[in-house]
C-alpha positions in Angstrom: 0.0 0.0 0.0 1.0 3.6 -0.4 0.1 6.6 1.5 0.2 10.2 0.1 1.6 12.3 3.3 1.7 15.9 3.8 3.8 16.4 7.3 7.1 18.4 6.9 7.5 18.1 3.4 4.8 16.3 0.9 6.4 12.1 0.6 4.6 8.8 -0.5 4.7 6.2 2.1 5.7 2.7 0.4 4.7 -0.3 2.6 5.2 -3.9 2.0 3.1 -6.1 4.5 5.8 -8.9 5.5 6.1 -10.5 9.1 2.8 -9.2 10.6 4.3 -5.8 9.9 4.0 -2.9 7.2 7.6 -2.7 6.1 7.5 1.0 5.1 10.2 3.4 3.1 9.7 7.1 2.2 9.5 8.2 -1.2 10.4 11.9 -1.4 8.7 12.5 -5.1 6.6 9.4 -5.4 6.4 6.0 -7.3 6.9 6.3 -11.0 6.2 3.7 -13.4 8.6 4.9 -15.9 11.2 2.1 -15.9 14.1 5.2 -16.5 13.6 6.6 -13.2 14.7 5.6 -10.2 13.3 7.0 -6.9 14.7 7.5 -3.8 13.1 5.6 -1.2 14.1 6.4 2.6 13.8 3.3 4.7 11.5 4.3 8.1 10.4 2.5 10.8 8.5 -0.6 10.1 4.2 0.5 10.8 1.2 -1.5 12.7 -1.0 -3.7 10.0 -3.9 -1.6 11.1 -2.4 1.4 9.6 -2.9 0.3 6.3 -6.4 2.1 5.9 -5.1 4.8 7.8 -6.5 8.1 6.3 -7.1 11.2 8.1 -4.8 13.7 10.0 -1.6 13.4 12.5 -1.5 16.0 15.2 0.8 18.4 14.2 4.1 18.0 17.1 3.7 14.3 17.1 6.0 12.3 14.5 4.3 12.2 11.2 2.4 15.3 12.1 0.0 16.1 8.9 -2.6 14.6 6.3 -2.5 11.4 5.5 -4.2 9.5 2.4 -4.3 6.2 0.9 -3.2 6.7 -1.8 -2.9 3.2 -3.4 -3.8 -0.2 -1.8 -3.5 -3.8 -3.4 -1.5 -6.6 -2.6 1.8 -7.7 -3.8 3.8 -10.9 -4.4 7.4 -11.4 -4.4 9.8 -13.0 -7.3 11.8 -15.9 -7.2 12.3 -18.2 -3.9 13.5 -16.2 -1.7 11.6 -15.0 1.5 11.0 -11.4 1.9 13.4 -11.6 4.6 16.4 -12.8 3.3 15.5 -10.4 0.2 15.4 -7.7 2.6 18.7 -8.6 3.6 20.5 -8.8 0.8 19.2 -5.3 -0.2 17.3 -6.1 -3.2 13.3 -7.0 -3.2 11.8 -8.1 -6.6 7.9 -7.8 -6.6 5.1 -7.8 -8.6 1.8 -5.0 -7.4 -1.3 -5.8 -7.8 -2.8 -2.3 -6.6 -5.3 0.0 -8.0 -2.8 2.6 -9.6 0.4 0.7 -9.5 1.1 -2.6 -11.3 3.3 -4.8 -12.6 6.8 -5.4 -11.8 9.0 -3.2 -9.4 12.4 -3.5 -7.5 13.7 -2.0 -4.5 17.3 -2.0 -4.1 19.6 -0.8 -1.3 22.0 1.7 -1.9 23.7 2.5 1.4 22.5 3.1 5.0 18.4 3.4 4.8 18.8 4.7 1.4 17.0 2.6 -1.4 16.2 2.8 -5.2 12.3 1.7 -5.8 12.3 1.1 -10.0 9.5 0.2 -12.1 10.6 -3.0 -14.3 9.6 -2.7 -18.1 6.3 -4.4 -18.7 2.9 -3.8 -20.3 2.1 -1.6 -16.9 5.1 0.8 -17.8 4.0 4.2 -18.5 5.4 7.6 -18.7 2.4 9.3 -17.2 3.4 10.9 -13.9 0.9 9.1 -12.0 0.7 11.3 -9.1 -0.4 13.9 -10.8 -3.1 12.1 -12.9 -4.6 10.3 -10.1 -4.0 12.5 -6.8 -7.2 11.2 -5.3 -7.8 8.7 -2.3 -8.4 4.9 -3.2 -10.6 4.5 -0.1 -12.8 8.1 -0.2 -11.6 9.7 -3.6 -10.6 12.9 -1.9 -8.0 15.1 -2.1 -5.3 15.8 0.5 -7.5 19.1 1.8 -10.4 17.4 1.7 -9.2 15.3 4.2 -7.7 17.8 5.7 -11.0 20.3 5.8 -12.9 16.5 7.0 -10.4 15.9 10.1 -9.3 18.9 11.3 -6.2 19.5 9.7 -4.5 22.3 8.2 -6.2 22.9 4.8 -4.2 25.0 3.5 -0.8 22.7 4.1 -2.6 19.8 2.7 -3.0 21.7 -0.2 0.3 21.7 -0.8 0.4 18.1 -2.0 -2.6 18.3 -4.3 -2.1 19.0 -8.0 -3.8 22.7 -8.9 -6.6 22.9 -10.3 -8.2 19.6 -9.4 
């Protein structure tokens, strides 16, 4: 699953559900599924399963502090026999997403320290369409990032930050 999060700066939250956990990373500029870019993707702390549907607003002075969306949800299998731990380990997880705006095949690969590469692998779900700016709406309630800002509380006009303009 991936969450659209507006706290400090705007970053996509990539989660991988593996040993009862989400195993998370943050992408600063979002998943692309152009198979010539390469993303940086920030490995955080791993999250609760029950934040997977998580959508709404994070007081601001707590960690996270901001609006929160789901952005994308789906599930995802792994490639080849390896578990997702030993992939983990080795610094490179091959994976095919199953989600509502991601699919295909994608790769995460460890560069140094928490930093990782997440890569789109060329397949018939390959596009160049920036795909956070054609579909910046919520999987679960189909709003934007003020909207659920504006619905929980937030700050509206921070959220709207990470919305596209004009939409």
């Amino acid at each position: 699953m991936v969450q659209k999060h507006r706290a400090s700066a705007l970053h996509y939250d990539f989660r991988l559900e593996a040993g009862g956990v989400l195993v998370s990373w943050a992408v600063p500029k979002g998943p692309s599924p152009d198979p010539k870019v390469k993303r940086l993707a920030m490995a955080v702390e791993d999250h609760p399963l029950d934040y997977a549907r998580f959508e709404g607003v994070i007081p601001e002075g707590e960690y996270g502090g901001g609006t929160v969306m789901v952005w994308d949800i789906g599930t995802y299998e792994l490639e080849g026999d390896e578990s997702f731990d030993e992939a983990l380990r080795k610094g490179r997880i091959v994976f095919t997403l199953n989600g509502k705006k991601l699919r295909g095949g994608w790769v995460l690969v460890h560069t140094s320290g928490r930093q990782w590469l997440l890569m789109k692998r060329t397949d018939r779900h390959a596009s160049t369409v920036d795909v956070t700016r054609a579909k910046p709406r919520s999987v679960l309630t189909r709003r934007l990032l003020a909207g659920i800002a504006r619905d929980e509380g937030g700050d509206v006009a921070k959220a709207a930050t990470g919305d596209p303009s004009g939409r």
